[in-house]
VOGU-188763 format. One record per residue (C-alpha): residue in three letters; x, y, z. Coordinates in steps of 0.05 Angstrom, whole numbers, padded with zeros to 5 digits, always signed. Last residue first. Layout:
# VOGU-188763
ALAXYZ ...
END
This chain:
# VOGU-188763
UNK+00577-00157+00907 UNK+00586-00189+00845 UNK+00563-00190+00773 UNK+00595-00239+00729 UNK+00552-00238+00678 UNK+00548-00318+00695 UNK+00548-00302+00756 UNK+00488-00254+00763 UNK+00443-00310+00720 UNK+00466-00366+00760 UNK+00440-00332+00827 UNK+00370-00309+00799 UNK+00368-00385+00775 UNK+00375-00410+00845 UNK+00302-00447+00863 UNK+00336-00510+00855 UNK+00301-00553+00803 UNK+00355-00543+00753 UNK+00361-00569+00679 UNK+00285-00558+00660 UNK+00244-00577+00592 UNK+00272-00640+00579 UNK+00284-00661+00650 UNK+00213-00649+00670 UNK+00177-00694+00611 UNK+00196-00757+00655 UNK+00173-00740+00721 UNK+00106-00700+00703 UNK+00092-00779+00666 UNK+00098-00800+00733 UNK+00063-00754+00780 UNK-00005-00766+00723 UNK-00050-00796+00769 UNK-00043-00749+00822 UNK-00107-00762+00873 UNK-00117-00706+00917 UNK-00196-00706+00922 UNK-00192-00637+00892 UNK-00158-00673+00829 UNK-00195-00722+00826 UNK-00262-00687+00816 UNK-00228-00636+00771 UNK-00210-00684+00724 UNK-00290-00720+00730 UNK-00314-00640+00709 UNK-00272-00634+00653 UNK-00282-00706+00627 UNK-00355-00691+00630 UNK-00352-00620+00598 UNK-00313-00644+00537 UNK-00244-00661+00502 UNK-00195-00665+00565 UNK-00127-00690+00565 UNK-00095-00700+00639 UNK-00035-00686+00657 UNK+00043-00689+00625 UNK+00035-00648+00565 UNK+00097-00668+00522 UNK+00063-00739+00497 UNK+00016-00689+00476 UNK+00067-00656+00436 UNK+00082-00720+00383 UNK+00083-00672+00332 UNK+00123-00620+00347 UNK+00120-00549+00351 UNK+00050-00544+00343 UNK-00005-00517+00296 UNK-00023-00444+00279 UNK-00096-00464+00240 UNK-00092-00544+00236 UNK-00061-00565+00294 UNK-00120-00509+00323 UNK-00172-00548+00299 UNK-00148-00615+00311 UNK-00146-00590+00384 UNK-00206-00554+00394 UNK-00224-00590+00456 UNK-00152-00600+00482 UNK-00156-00574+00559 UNK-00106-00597+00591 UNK-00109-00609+00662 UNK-00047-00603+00707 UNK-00029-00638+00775 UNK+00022-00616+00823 UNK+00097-00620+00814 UNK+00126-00548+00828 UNK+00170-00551+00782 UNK+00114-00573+00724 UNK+00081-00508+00728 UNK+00136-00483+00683 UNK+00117-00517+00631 UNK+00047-00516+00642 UNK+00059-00439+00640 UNK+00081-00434+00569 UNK+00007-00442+00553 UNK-00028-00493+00495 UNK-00085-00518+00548 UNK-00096-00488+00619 UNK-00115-00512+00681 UNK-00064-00508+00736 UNK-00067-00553+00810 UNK-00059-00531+00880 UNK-00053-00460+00879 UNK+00012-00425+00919 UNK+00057-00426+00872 UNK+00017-00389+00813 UNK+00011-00326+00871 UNK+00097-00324+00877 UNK+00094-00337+00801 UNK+00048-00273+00790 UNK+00080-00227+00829 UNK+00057-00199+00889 UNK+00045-00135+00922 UNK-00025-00124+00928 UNK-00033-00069+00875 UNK+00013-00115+00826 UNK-00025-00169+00831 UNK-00104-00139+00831 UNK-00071-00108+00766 UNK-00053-00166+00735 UNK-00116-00204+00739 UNK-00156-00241+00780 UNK-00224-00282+00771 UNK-00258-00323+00819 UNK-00301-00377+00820 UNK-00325-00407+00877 UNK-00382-00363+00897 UNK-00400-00327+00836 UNK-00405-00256+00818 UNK-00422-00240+00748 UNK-00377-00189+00708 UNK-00355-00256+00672 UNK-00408-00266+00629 UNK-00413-00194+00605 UNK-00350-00200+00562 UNK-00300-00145+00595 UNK-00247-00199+00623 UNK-00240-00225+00555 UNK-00202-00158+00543 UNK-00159-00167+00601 UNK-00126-00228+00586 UNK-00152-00281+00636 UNK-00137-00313+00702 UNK-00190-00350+00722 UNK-00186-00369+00799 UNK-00227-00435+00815 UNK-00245-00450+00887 UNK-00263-00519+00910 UNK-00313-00539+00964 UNK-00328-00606+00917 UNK-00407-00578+00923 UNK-00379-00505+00913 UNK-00339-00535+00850 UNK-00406-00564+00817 UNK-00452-00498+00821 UNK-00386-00457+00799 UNK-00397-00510+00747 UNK-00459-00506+00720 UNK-00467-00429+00730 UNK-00407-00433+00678 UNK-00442-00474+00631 UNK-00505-00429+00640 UNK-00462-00375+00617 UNK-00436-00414+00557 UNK-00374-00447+00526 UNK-00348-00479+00585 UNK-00298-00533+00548 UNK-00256-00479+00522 UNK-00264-00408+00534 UNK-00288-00351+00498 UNK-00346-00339+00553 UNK-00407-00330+00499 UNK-00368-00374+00442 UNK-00333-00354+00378 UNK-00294-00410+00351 UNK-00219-00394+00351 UNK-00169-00371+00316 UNK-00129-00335+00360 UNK-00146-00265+00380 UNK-00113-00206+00391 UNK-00130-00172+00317 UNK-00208-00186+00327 UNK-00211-00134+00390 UNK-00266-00143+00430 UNK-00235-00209+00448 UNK-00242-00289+00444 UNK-00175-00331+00455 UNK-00128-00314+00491 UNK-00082-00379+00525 UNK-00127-00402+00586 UNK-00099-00396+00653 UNK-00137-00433+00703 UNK-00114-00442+00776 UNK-00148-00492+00823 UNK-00152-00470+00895 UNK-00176-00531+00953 UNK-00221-00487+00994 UNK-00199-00452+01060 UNK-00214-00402+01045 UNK-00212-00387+00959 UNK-00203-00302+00955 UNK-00175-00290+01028 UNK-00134-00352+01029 UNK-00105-00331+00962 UNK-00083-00268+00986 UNK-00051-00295+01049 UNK-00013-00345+01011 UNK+00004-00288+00954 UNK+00035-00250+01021 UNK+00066-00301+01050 UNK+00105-00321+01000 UNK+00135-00384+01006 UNK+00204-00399+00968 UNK+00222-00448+00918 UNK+00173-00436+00864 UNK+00195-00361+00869 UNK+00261-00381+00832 UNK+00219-00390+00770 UNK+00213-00319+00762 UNK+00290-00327+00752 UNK+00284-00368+00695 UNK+00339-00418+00681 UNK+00409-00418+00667 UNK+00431-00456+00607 UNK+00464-00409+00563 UNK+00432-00391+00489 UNK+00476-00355+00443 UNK+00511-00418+00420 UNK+00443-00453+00390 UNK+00450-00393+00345 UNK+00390-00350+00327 UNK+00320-00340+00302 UNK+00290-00323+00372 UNK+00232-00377+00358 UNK+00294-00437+00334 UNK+00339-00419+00387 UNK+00283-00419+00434 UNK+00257-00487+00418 UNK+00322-00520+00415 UNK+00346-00492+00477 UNK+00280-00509+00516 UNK+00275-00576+00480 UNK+00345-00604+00512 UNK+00396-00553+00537 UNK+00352-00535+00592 UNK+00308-00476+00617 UNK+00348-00429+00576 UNK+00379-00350+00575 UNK+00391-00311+00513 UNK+00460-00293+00494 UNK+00489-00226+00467 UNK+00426-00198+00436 UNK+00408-00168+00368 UNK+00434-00102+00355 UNK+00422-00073+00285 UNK+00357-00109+00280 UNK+00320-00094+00207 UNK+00326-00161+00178 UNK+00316-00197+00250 UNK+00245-00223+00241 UNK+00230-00274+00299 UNK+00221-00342+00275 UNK+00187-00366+00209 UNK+00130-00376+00247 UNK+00142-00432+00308 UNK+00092-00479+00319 UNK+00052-00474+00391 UNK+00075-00509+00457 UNK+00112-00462+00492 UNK+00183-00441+00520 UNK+00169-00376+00569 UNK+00193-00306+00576 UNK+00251-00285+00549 UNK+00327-00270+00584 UNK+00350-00243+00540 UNK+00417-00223+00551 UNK+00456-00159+00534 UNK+00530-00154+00552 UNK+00567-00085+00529 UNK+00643-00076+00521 UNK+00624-00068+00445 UNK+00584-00016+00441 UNK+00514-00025+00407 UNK+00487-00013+00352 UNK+00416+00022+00357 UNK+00348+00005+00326 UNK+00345-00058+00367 UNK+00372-00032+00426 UNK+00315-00023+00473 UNK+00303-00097+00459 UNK+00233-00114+00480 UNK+00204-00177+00524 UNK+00258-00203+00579 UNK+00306-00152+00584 UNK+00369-00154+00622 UNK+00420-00091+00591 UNK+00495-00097+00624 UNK+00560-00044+00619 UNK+00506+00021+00614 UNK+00537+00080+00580 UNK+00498+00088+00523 UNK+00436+00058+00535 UNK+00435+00101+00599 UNK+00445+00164+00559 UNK+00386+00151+00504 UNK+00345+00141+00566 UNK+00365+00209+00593 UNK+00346+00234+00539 UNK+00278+00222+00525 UNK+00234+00219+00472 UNK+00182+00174+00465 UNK+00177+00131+00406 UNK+00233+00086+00428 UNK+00195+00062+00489 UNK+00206+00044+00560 UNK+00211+00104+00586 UNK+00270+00117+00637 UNK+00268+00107+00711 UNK+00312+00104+00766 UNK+00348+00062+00824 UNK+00404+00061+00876 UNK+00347+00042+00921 UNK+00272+00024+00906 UNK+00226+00088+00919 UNK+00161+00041+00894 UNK+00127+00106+00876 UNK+00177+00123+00825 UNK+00139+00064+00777 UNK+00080+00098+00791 UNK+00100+00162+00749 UNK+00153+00135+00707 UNK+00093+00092+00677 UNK+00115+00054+00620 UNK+00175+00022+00637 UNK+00251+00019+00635 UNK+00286+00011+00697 UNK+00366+00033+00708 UNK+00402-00002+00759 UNK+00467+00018+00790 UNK+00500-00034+00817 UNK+00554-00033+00886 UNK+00494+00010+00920 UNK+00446-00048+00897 UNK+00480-00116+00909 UNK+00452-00119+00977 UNK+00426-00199+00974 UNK+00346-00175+00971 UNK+00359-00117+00923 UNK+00391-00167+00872 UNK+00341-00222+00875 UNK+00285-00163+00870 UNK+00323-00152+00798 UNK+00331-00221+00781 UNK+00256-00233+00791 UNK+00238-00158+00753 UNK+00273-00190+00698 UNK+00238-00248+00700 UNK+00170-00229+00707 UNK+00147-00156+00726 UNK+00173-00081+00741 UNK+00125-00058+00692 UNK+00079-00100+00650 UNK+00133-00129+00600 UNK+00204-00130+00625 UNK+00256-00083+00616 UNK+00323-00074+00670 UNK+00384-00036+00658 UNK+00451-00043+00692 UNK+00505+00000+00708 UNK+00572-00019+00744 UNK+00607-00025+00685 UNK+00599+00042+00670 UNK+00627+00054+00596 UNK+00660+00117+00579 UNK+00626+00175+00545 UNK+00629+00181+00468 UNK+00581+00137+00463 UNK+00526+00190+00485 UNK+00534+00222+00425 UNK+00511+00160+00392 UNK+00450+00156+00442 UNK+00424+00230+00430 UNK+00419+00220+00355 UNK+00378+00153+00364 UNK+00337+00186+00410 UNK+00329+00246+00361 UNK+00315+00200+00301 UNK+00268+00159+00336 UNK+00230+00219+00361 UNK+00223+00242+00286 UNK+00200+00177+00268 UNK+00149+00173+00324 UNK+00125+00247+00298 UNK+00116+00225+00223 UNK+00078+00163+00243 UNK+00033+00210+00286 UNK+00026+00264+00242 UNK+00004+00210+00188 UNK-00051+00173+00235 UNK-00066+00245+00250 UNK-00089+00255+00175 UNK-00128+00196+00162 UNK-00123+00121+00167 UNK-00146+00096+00104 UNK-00138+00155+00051 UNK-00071+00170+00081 UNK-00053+00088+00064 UNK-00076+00105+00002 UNK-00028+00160-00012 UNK+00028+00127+00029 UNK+00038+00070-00015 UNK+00000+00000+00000 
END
């Protein structure tokens, strides 16, 4: 499409606006160059993650505050509310905007100078080149089920990163080298730092989840996005009234809150935010419950400190049956519109339900007999948990946040 029609289809302002990030870009860019002209810090660090001060990198970060390395480091946050971020008044510790398209200097400056960028989402540098005393690692965000396609586009990256951090050097590696579009000698066999929570208690998420579920037994469900106001979000899915598998109506759902209050068992959705807003689930019901980043971050806890504390995971083609399986409690699959969805985006491997180590459910009946079990603490599946484990995870040590600092060789 050339600009002309693409004028005609989004307007005016869509064309100040494109012309305005580009501008912005240019100055940033502009900013950070001159900015290489000042020596390296190597005692500098910057921090990105997706949803402010969250997953991984936030993981590492808290790891780092928690065994006094800040005040030897100086850590620089990205995000996308300076505002609220400041509010947290961590130590040795500012804020720069997270995006390109917003200009601002000091950013420019930290990219610059900083010996060590940790991201786990977006790569501040990807537009820039970068110096050559500087260590970035990717640290990512999950290893999943779903085919890979065509990997991540690097043609227009001018700084890709250093390494990127794995689970294992068995499916994890291969699948991430293979998504990230990159060399199988990039990737280092550390492990996710969010996945360090698995090995503490919090009391906090405890506490939390007592006040939501009781004393109940808590099942979490975490359903990869699928129905949304917004058609460009969604997978390609059926449309139903909840967008969910396996519960496809309201009356389904008044079905089985009906069920799990019998079983005195409390079921926390967690669900992208859009899906959220469909009318069926702005209901109250009495055993199930729905959550969502926000309610997380205004109480304090992250979301692997809360996913520790539940007693089983629902969920079907999600990175976070993967890492549910530390923690070695049951998981249902739900795999209703499997042959559908091999079809439409497909898998990464063939054989991948011999990779999801729990239960397989097609229907409502299946659904509800898994759940029976489950709250009636029978593990049928510990076994097959213990053989898919070591593909997928190296350590089960809860010390990832430690590996990570020294392998960059940070020290206090």
């Amino acid at each position: 499409m050339n600009i002309i029609a693409k004028i005609k289809k989004n307007g005016l302002v869509w064309l100040f606006n494109t012309l305005m990030n580009k501008v912005i870009i240019k100055c940033n860019t502009v900013v950070y160059y001159v900015c290489r002209l000042i020596p390296i810090n190597d005692k500098k660090i910057i921090f990105e993650s997706e949803g402010d001060l969250s997953d991984n990198s936030f993981a590492l970060y808290e790891y780092m505050l928690q065994h006094n390395y800040l005040g030897e480091y100086k850590v620089i946050w990205a995000v996308n509310n300076l505002k609220e971020a400041k509010l947290n008044n961590y130590p040795y510790t500012k804020f720069v905007n997270r995006f390109d398209n917003i200009l601002d200097i000091k950013r420019s400056f930290h990219l610059a100078t900083a010996k060590y960028f940790v991201y786990d989402h977006y790569n501040l540098m990807w537009y820039l080149k970068k110096r050559k005393e500087q260590i970035i690692l990717n640290l990512w965000h999950g290893v999943g089920y779903k085919a890979i396609k065509n990997g991540n586009d690097t043609t227009n990256i001018k700084t890709q990163f250093d390494y990127f951090d794995s689970l294992s050097d068995d499916i994890s590696l291969e699948f991430l080298k293979e998504f990230l579009n990159c060399s199988p000698q990039k990737g280092v066999v550390l492990g996710y730092p969010r996945l360090d929570y698995f090995f503490k208690t919090n009391l906090t998420a405890r506490k939390y989840i007592k006040k939501i579920a009781g004393n109940t037994k808590v099942l979490l469900w975490m359903p990869t996005f699928r129905q949304s106001i917004n058609p460009e979000l969604s997978e390609e899915y059926a449309d139903s009234e909840t967008g969910l598998p396996i519960v496809y109506t309201s009356k389904d759902i008044e079905e089985l809150n009906n069920y799990l209050h019998k079983k005195e068992v409390t079921l926390i959705l967690k669900m992208h935010h859009l899906q959220a807003e469909l009318n069926v689930f702005k209901k109250k019901y009495t055993n199930i419950k729905f959550i969502s980043d926000e309610e997380l971050r205004d109480n304090n806890i992250q979301l692997y400190q809360f996913v520790a504390e539940t007693d089983a995971l629902i969920t079907d083609y999600s990175s976070i049956a993967i890492d549910y399986l530390l923690l070695d409690k049951p998981i249902i699959f739900t795999l209703d519109d499997y042959d559908d969805y091999k079809k439409s985006r497909g898998f990464y491997k063939d054989n991948i339900k011999e990779l999801m180590p729990g239960y397989h459910i097609y229907n409502y009946d299946e659904f509800i007999k898994a759940i029976s079990e489950v709250s009636s603490e029978k593990d049928l599946y510990s076994e097959e948990r213990y053989k898919v484990l070591p593909m997928y995870h190296k350590f089960r040590d809860g010390n990832s946040s430690r590996r990570v600092l020294e392998f960059l060789n940070i020290e206090r």
